[in-house]
C-alpha positions as a Markdown table, in Angstrom:
| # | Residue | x | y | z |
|---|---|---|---|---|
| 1 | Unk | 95.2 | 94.8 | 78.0 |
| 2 | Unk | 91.6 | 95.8 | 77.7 |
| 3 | Unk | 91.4 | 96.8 | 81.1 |
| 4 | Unk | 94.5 | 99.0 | 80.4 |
| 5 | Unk | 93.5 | 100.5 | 77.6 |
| 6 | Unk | 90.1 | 101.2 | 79.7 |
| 7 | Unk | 92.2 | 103.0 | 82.4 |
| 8 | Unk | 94.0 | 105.2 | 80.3 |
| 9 | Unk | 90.9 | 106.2 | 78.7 |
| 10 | Unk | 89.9 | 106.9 | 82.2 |
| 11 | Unk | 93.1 | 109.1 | 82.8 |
| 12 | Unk | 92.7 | 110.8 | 79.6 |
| 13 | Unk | 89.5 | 111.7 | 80.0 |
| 14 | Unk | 89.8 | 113.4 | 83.4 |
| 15 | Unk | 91.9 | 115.2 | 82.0 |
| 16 | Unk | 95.1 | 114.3 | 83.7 |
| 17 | Unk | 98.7 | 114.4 | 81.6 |
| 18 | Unk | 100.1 | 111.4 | 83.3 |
| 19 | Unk | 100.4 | 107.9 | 84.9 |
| 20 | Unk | 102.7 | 106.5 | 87.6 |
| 21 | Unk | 103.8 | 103.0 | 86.4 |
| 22 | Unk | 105.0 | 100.2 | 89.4 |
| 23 | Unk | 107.4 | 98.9 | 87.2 |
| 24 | Unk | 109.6 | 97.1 | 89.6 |
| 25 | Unk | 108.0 | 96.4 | 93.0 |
| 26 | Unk | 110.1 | 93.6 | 94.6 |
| 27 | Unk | 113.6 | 94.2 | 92.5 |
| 28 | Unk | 112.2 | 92.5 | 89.6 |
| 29 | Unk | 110.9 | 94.0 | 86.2 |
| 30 | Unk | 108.0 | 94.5 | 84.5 |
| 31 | Unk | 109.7 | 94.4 | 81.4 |
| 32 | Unk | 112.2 | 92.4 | 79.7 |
| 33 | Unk | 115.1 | 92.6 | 82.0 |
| 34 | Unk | 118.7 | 91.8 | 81.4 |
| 35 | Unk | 119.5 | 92.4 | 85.7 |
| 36 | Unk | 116.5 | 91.6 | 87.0 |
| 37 | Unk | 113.6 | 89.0 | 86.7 |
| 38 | Unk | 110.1 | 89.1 | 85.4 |
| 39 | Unk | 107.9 | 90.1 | 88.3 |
| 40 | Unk | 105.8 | 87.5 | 89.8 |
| 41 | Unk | 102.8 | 90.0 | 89.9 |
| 42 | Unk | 102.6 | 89.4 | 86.0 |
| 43 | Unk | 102.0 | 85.2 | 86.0 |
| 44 | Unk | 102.3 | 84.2 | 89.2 |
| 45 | Unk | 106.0 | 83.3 | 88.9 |
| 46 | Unk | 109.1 | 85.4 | 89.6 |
| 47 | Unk | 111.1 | 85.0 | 86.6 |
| 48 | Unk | 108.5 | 83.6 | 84.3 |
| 49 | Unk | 108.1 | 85.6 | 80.7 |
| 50 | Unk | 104.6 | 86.8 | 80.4 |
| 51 | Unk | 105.1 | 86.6 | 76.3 |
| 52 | Unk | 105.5 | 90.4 | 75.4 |
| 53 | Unk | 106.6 | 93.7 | 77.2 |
| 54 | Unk | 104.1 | 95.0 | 79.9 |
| 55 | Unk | 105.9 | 98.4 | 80.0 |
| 56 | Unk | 106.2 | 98.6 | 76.0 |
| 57 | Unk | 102.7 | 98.2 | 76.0 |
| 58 | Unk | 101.9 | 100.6 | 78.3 |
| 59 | Unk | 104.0 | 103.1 | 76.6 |
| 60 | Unk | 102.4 | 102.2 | 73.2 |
| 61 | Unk | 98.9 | 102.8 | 74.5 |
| 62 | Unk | 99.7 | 105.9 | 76.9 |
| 63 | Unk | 101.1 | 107.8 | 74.2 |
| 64 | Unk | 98.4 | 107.1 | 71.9 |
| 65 | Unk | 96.3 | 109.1 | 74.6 |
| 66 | Unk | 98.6 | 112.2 | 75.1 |
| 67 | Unk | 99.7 | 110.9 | 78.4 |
| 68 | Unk | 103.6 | 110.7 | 79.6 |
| 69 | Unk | 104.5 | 107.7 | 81.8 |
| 70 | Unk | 106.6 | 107.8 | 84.9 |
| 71 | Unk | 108.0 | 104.5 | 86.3 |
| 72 | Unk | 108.2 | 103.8 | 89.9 |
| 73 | Unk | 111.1 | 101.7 | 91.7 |
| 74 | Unk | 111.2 | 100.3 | 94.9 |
| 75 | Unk | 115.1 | 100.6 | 95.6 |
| 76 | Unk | 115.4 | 98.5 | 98.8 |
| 77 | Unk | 112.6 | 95.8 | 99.3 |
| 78 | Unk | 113.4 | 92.6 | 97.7 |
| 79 | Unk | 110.5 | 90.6 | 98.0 |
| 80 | Unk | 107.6 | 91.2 | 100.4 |
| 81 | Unk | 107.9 | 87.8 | 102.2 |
| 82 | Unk | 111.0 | 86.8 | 102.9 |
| 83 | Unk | 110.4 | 82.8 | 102.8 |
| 84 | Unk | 109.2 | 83.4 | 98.8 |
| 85 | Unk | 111.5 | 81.7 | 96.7 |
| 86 | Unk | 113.2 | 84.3 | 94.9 |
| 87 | Unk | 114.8 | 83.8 | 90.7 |
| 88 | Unk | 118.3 | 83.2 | 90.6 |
| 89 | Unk | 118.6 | 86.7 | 89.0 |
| 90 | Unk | 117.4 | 88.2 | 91.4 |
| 91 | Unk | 119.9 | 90.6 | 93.4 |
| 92 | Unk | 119.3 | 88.8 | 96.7 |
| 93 | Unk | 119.8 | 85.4 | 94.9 |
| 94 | Unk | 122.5 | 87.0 | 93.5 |
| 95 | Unk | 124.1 | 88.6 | 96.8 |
| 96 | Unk | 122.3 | 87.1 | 99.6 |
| 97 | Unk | 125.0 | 88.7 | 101.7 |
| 98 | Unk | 123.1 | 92.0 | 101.3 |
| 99 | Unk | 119.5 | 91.1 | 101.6 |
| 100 | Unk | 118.1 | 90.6 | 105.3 |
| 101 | Unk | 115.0 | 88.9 | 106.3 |
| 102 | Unk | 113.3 | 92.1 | 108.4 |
| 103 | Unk | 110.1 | 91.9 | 109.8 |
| 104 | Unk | 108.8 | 89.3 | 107.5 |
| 105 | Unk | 110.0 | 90.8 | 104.3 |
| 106 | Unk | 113.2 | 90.6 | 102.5 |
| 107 | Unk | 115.2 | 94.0 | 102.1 |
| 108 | Unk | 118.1 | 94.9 | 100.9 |
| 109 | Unk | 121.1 | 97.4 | 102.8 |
| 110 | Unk | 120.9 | 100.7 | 102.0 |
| 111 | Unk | 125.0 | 100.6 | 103.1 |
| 112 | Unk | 126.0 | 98.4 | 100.4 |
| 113 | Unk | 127.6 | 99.8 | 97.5 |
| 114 | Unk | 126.5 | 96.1 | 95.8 |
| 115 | Unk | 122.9 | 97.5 | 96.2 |
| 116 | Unk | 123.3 | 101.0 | 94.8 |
| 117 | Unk | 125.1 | 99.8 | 92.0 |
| 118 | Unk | 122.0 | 97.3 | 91.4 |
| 119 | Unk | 120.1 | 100.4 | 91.3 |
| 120 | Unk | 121.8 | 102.5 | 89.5 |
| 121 | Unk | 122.3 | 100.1 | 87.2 |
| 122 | Unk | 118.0 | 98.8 | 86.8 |
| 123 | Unk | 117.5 | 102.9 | 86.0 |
| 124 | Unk | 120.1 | 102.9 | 83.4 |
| 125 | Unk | 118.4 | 100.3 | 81.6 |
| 126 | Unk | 115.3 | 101.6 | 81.7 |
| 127 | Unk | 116.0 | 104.9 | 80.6 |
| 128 | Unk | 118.2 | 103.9 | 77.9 |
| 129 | Unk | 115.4 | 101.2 | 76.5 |
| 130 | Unk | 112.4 | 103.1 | 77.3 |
| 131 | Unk | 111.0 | 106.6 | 76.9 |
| 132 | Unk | 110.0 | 107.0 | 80.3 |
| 133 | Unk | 109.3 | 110.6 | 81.1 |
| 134 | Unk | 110.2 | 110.3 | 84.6 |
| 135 | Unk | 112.0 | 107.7 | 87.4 |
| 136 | Unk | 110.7 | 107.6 | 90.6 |
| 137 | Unk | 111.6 | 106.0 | 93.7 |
| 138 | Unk | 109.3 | 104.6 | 96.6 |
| 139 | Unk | 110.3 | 103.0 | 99.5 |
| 140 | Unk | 113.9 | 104.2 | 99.4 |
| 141 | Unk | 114.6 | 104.8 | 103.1 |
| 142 | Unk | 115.6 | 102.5 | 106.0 |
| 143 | Unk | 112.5 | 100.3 | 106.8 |
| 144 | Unk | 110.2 | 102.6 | 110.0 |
| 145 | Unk | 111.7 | 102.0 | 113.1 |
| 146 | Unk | 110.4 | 99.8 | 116.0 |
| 147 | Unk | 112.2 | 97.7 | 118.3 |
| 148 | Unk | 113.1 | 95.3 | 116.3 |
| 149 | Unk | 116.6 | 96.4 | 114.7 |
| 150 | Unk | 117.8 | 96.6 | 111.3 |
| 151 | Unk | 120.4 | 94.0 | 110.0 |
| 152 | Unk | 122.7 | 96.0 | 109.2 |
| 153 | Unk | 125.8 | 95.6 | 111.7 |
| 154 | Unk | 128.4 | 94.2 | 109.6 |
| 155 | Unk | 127.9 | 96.9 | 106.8 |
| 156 | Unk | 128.3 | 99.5 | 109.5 |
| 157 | Unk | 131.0 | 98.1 | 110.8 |
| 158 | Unk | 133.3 | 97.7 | 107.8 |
| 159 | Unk | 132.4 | 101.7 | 107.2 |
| 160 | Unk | 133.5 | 102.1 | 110.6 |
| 161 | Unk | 136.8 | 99.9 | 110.2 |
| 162 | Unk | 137.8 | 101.6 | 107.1 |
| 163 | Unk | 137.7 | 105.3 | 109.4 |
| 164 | Unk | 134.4 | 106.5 | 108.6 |
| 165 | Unk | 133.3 | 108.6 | 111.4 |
| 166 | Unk | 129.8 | 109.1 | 111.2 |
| 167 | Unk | 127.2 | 107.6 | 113.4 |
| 168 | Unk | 124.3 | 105.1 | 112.7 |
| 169 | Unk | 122.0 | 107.2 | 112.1 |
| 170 | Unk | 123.8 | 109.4 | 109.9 |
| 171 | Unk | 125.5 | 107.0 | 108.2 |
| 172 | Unk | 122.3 | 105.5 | 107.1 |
| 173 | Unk | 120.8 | 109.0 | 106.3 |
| 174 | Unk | 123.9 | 109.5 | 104.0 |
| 175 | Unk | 123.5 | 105.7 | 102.6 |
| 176 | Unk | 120.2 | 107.1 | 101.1 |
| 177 | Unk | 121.6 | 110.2 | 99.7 |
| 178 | Unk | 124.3 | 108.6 | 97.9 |
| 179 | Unk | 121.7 | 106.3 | 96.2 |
| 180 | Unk | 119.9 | 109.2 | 95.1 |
């Protein structure tokens, strides 16, 4: 907490009005989460309470210096190595039908409605526990492109089988704006 306190002094005396907060980097929480678990960045264990409220705290102590706080959510990537064992309330424990090992980490389709709910749901939350002054996402696009394809066939298909007309790529585009 020291070293918090230290960087918000540090913020506040440059001069700047805010901070960007990670507050949910693998679909977990850095805060006390009824849909999502404690974030392993915290104690070293997904799931495992770190024994009071990281983003309370942060709140606390950035509006004792002036400064708004702005939470940032990473939509789509479940964990950043897909062998870690992941909580059972996690959303890929939850619906590992929509979480696909890709390139070594663990994401989650864009093209599932399971998924956006999940989302929408983690904002909601926050912004109806917390006075956050803004949500942010990060990471909420289809991982970069290579030749390795993304694991998404069966979710296209059932958009396809149920008449939607669009094509991959703009299916996928449209996956992202419906999130948003």
């Amino acid at each position: 907490r020291r070293e918090l306190e230290a960087l918000l002094d540090t913020a506040a005396g440059a001069g700047l009005n805010a901070v960007f907060f990670q507050a949910r980097p693998e679909a977990d929480a850095f805060w006390p989460s009824a849909r999502s678990p404690w974030s392993r960045f915290l104690t070293g264990t997904q799931g495992q309470d770190p024994g009071y409220d990281p983003l309370q705290s942060l709140l606390d102590a950035a509006r004792a210096r002036a400064l708004e706080v702005h939470v940032w959510l990473n939509p789509y990537r479940a964990a950043v190595d897909a062998n870690r064992a992941l909580h059972p309330t996690h959303v890929a424990a939850r619906h590992p039908e929509v979480a696909y090992p890709y390139r070594g980490q663990l994401w989650l389709d864009p093209g599932s409605e399971v998924v956006r709910e999940d989302a929408v749901e983690v904002v909601r939350e926050l912004v109806t526990r917390y006075r956050v002054d803004g949500v942010h996402f990060d990471d909420y696009f289809y991982p970069y492109p290579d030749d390795t394809p993304f694991p998404d066939d069966a979710t296209f298909a059932a958009y396809q089988t149920s008449g939607g007309a669009l094509d991959l790529a703009d299916w996928r585009r449209e996956n992202v704006n419906a999130l948003v």
